[in-house]
C-alpha positions, -999 to +999 in steps of 0.1 A: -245-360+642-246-363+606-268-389+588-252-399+553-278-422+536-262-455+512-286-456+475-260-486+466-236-509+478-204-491+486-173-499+493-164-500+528-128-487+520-153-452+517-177-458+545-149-464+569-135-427+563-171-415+586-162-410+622-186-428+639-189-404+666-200-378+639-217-395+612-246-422+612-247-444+578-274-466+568-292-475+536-322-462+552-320-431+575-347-407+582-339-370+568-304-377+558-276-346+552-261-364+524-268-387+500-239-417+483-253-432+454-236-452+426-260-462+396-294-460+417-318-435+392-327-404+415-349-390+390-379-415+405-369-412+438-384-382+463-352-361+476-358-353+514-354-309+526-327-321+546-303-335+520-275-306+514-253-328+490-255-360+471-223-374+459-218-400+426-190-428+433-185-424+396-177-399+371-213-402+353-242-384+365-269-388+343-287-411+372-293-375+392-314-349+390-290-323+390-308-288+376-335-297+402-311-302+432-294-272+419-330-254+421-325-264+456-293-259+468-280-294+471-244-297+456-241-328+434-201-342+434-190-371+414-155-384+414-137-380+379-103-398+377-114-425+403-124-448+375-096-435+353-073-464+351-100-491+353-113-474+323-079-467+302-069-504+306-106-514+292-098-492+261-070-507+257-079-541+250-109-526+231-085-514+206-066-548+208-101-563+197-112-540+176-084-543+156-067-580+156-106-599+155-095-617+191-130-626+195-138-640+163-114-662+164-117-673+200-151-681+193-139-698+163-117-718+183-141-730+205-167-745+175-139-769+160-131-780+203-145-816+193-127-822+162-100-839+182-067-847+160-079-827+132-076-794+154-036-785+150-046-781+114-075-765+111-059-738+133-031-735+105-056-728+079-086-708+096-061-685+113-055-661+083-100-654+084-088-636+116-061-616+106-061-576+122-039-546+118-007-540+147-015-505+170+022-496+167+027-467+144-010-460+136-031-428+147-054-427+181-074-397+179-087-389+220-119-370+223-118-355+253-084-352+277-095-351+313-084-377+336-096-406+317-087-390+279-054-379+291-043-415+306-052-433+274-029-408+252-005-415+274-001-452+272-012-452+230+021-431+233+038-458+250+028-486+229+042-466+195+009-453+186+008-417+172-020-397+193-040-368+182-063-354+207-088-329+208-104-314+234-111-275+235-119-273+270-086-291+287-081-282+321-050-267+331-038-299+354-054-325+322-025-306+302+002-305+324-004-346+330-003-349+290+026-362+273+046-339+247+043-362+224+004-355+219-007-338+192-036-309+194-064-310+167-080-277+163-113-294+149-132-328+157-132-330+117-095-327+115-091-351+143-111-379+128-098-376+088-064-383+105-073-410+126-074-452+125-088-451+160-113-428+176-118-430+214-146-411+228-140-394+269-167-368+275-199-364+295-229-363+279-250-335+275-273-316+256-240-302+233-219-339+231-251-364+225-250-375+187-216-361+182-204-391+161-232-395+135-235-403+099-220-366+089-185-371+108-185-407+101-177-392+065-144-377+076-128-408+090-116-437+070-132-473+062-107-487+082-115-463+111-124-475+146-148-461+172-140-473+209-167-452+235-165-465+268-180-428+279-221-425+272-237-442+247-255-415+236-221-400+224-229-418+192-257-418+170-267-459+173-286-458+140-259-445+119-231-463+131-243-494+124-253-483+092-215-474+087-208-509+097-231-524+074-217-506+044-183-508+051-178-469+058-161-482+091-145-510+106-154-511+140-172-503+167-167-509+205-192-502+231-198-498+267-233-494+265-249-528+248-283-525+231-304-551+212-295-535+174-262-530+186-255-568+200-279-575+165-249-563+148-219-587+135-193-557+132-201-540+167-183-553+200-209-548+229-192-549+265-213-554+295-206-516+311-173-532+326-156-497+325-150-489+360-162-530+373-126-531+392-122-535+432-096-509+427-122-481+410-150-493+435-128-482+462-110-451+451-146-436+439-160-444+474-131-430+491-131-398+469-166-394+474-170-397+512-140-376+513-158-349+493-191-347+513-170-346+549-154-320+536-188-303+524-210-309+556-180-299+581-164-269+565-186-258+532-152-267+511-165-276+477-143-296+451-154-322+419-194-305+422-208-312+385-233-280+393-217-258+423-185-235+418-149-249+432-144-231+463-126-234+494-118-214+525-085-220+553-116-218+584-102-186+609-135-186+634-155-209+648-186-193+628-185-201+595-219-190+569-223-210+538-248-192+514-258-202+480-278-176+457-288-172+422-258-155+402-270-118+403-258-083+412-257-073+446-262-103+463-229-099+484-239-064+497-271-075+504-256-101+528-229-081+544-252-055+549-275-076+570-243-085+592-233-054+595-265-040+609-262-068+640-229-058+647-211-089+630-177-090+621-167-104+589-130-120+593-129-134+554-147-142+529-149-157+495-178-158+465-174-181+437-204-188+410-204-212+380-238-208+357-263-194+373-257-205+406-234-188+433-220-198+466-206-175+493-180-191+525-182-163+553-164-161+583-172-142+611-158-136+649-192-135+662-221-161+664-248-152+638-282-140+658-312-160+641-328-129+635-300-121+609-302-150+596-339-148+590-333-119+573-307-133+551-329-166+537-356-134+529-333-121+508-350-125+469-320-146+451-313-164+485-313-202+476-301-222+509-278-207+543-266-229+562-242-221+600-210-246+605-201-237+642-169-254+654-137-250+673-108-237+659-068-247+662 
């Protein structure tokens, strides 16, 4: 029986994919296998031995401790293009309001409500203070063409806009779901001298925080736009409301409200409603349940944000999941040990990413203890884990 311990609420659309006959799930279970967690902070929180994989319903994973569950051998999954079209229909109308001063003039609207007859006119001649640019025909520049990136190019596209993205790490399936009509940037610079509107899709890390800041704010026009429903951190709060202020932009939307940025008249703070649809709730728990049964019941890894993508067709009911620091001879080490007690290796595949490598190893017998002792000896040897089961 597997124990898969709740951090949030999650939708039940994901709970429901646990056979109850397998897996027990509660918000609080003693020594848990897994871990489903949306925006709950991990960093505070004491990880129990037993955990072997903690899974994000989100694509952000800034809220886990993830070079310390690498330390340990505990995968860490999120679920990237779960979110994806709650979050491309949110920059959409942020470029709508960036650009045609909706809010202003809503709000407006609503301080002239108790004129009474007088209204009708007023409308007439306040409505030119709010007057904003069309999208058709100007330039979207996309930073960052994953699942997200790539679905926002693709509707600018469709609503006449030309797009420029730039992204120099694009997946092979992010490019094939691109349309034609996209055109590559070779630099960030080039990207944003070219561009009216800037949208932001990239994790953030030690290499991506700051990347907008007062230095590439000076390649992008004063009627440029900045729309980052990604990280906050992306961009550098204390210059670009300094660009705002003196005109060196024009706008600025945010997922990520603080109290200089909600301070300022030219910024437009949203509440983190990037992903706040039923529809992204439930496809990011489904994916992410779907990931850690496939984890705990076969060792198949897929969307880990620190472990390699690796997956094995299972050809014997003993199946050996290693994890080892990425160094020579780990491989022989291991076959060598199952050699020596007579243990048949059927298939086998190694993958690594970093410093951190994961072995799937089948075998046609049973895996004596003593071997397995041996292998978690092993200097380099991070976690093993056995997956015995019956085969088709």
């Amino acid at each position: 029986m597997f124990k898969i311990q709740t951090m949030n609420k999650i939708s039940s659309l994901g709970l429901d994919l646990f056979p109850r006959d397998k897996y027990e799930v509660a918000s609080e279970i003693p020594h848990p296998d897994a871990i489903l967690v949306r925006s709950a902070d991990l960093h505070s929180v004491e990880i129990p031995s037993s955990v072997k994989a903690i899974a994000r319903a989100g694509a952000g994973y800034n809220n886990i401790p993830v070079s310390s569950c690498s330390e340990r051998g505990i995968v860490v999954f999120n679920t990237p293009g779960g979110n994806a079209n709650a979050v491309k229909e949110l920059v959409l109308a942020s470029l709508l309001l960036s650009s045609r001063n909706i809010l202003g003039g809503v709000t407006w609207g609503n301080s002239i409500a108790d004129m009474a007859d007088q209204v009708p006119d007023l409308v007439e001649k306040g409505k030119n203070r709010f007057e904003g640019p069309e999208l058709f025909g100007k330039t979207l520049g996309v930073v960052g063409l994953g699942a997200i990136g790539a679905m926002v190019a693709n509707a600018a596209i469709a609503l006449g806009m030309e797009v420029t993205g730039y992204d120099p790490y694009i997946s092979v399936d992010a490019a094939w779901s691109l349309s034609h009509q996209v055109q590559r940037a070779d630099t960030l610079e080039g990207l944003l001298s070219r561009a009216d509107y800037v949208t932001l899709h990239l994790p953030l890390s030690d290499t991506t925080r700051g990347l907008l800041n007062a230095e590439k704010f000076r390649f992008m026009k004063k009627s440029g736009r900045i729309i980052n429903l990604a990280r906050g951190g992306l961009v550098n709060e204390t210059d670009v409301i300094a660009a705002l202020e003196e005109g060196k932009l024009a706008g600025y939307v945010t997922d990520f409200p603080s109290a200089e940025l909600l301070s300022c008249k030219k910024a437009i703070c949203i509440p983190h409603l990037g992903a706040s649809t039923p529809e992204a709730e439930d496809n990011c728990a489904v994916m992410a349940a779907r990931q850690i049964i496939d984890y705990l019941e076969s060792g198949a890894i897929k969307n880990s944000v620190n472990f390699p993508r690796c997956r094995l067709d299972i050809r014997s009911g003993h199946r050996l999941l290693v994890v080892n620091r990425n160094i020579p001879n780990m491989v022989g080490q291991i076959t060598t040990i199952l050699a020596s007690s007579d243990i048949n290796i059927t298939d086998l595949i190694n993958h690594h990413r970093d410093e951190i490598a994961y072995n799937i190893i089948d075998t046609e017998q049973a895996i004596p203890v003593a071997a397995l002792e041996q292998i978690v000896a092993v200097n380099g040897i991070i976690k093993v884990r056995v997956i015995e089961q019956e085969t088709a």
